[in-house]
N, C-alpha and C positions, 0 to 999 in steps of 0.2 A: 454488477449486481443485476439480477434480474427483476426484483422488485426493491422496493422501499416505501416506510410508513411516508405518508401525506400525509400529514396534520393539516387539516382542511382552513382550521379557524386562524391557526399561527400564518397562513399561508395568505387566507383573506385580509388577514390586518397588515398583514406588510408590504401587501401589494395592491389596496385597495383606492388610489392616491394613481395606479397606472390606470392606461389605456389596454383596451381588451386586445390591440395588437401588442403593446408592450409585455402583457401579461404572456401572452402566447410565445414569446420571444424568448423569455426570463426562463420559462418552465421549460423549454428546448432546450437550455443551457443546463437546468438542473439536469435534468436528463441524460446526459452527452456525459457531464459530470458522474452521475451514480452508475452509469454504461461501463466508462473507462475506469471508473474507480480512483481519479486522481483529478492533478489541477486543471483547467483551461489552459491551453498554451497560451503562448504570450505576443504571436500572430494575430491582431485583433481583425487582419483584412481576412485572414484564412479564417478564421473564428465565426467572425460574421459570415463567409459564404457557405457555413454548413451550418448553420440554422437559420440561414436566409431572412436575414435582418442587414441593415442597413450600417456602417462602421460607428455612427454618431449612435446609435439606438443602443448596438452591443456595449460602448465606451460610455452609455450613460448608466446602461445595467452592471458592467462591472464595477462604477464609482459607489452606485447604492449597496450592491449586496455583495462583494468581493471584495478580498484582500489578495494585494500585490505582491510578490516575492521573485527570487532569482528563480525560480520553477515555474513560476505562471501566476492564475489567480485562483486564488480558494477560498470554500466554501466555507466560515464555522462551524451552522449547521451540518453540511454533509458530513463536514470530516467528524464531527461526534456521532454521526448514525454509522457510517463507514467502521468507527473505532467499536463501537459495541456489536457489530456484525461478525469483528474479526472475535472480538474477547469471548461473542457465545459462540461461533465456531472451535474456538479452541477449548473452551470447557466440553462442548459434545464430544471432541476429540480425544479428550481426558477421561470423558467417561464410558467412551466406547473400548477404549484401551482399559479401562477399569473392570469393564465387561468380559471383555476378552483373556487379562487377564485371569481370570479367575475360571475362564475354561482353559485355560495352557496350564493350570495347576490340576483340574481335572485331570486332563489328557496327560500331565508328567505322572501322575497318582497312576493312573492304567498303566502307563506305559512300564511303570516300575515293577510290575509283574509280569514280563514280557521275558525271554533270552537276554541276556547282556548283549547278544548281538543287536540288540535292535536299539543304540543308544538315543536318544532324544536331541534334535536339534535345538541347541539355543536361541532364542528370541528378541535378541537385545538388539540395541538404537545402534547403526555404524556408521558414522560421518565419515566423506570422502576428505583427503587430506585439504583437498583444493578450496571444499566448505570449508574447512577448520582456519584453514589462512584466512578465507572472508570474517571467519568469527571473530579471530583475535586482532584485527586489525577495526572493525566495525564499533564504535566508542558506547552505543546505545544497548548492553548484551542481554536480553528477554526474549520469552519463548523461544530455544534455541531447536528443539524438534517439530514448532510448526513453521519455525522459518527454514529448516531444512526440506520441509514439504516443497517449499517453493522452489526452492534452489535444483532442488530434483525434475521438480515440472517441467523446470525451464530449460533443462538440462547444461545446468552455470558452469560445470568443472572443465568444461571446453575455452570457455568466457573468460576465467579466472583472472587476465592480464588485463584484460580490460574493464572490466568490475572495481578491482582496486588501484587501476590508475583513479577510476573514476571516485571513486572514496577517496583518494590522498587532494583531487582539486577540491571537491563538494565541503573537503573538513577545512577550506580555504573560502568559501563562501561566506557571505554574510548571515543570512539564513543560519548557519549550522553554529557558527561563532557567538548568535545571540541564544546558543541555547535551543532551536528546536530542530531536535534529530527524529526522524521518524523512528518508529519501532524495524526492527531490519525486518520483519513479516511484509510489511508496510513497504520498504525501499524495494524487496525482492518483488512481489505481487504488482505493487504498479509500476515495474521496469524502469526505475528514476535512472537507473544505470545507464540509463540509454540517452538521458535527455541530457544538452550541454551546462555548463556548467559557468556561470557567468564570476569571474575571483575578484573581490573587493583586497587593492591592496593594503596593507600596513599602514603606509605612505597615502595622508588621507591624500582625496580626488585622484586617484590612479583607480584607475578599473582595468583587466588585463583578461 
């Protein structure tokens, strides 16, 4: 993201209690956070050497305002500013295509007094097979035409084997077993595909 609201007051009460280096430290984190658009990894010596804080400083800031997971650590706030970023992008979406539509029904109206030679191209949604397999394997199924934006950006249908390896481990995590699956806009956009995958067994105290 390139911006994001500050809530100045929500910001001063909850960090009012740090020190003005702690404070400068914390807000580095958010930052990096709303940049990448996804969790903190879980490298807290790499963590700490790119906002140049101290291992004990970064490990006392992610106890106060982070939560821990098989992905890293995260934000609750960001990830609600994050989630309403994505949900009014995709209504602009909707309603630009709203727009639009309604000039393709124009343009078929002209066109229709045209030669028969000059037929009209159709305009419809075509998912690549190789999406379609991410679809129906992917358990969380919403906004399937802006999660395809993604998938296109990224150019996934190259990726494909390794995308749903990586969903057959991730649907073996702890994370996803209690129930929190991102939205796939969400899995594609901040390339979770990419990042390892830590499997809680069956078999409690086995981790594999």
């Amino acid at each position: 993201m390139n911006y994001y609201y500050h809530h100045i007051g929500d910001f001063k009460k909850d960090t009012n209690f740090l020190t003005h280096e702690l404070r400068s430290i914390y807000l580095e984190m958010l930052w990096m956070y709303y940049d990448q658009e996804r969790s903190l990894e879980k490298d807290i010596d790499l963590l700490a050497m790119k906002v140049q804080a101290t291992v004990d400083q970064v490990k006392l800031l992610l106890t106060l305002y982070f939560d821990e997971n098989d992905l890293g650590y995260t934000h609750k706030r960001i990830e609600e500013e994050l989630q309403k970023t994505y949900e009014k992008s995709e209504k602009a979406r909707q309603s630009a295509e709203k727009r639009w539509g309604l000039q393709d029904k124009c343009d078929r109206n002209a066109k229709a007094m045209l030669p028969n030679t000059q037929d009209p191209i159709p305009k419809t949604q075509v998912y690549s097979k190789e999406f379609l397999r991410f679809w129906e394997a992917y358990p969380n199924k919403v906004k399937k035409d802006y999660s395809y934006g993604f998938w296109k950006k990224q150019k996934l249908d190259s990726m494909i084997d390794k995308v749903l390896k990586h969903l057959e481990n991730i649907k073996q995590s702890k994370e996803w077993r209690d129930g929190f699956v991102q939205h796939p806009a969400t899995y594609l956009n901040q390339k979770i595909y990419l990042d390892d995958v830590i499997i809680v067994s069956k078999i409690k105290g086995r981790v594999s």
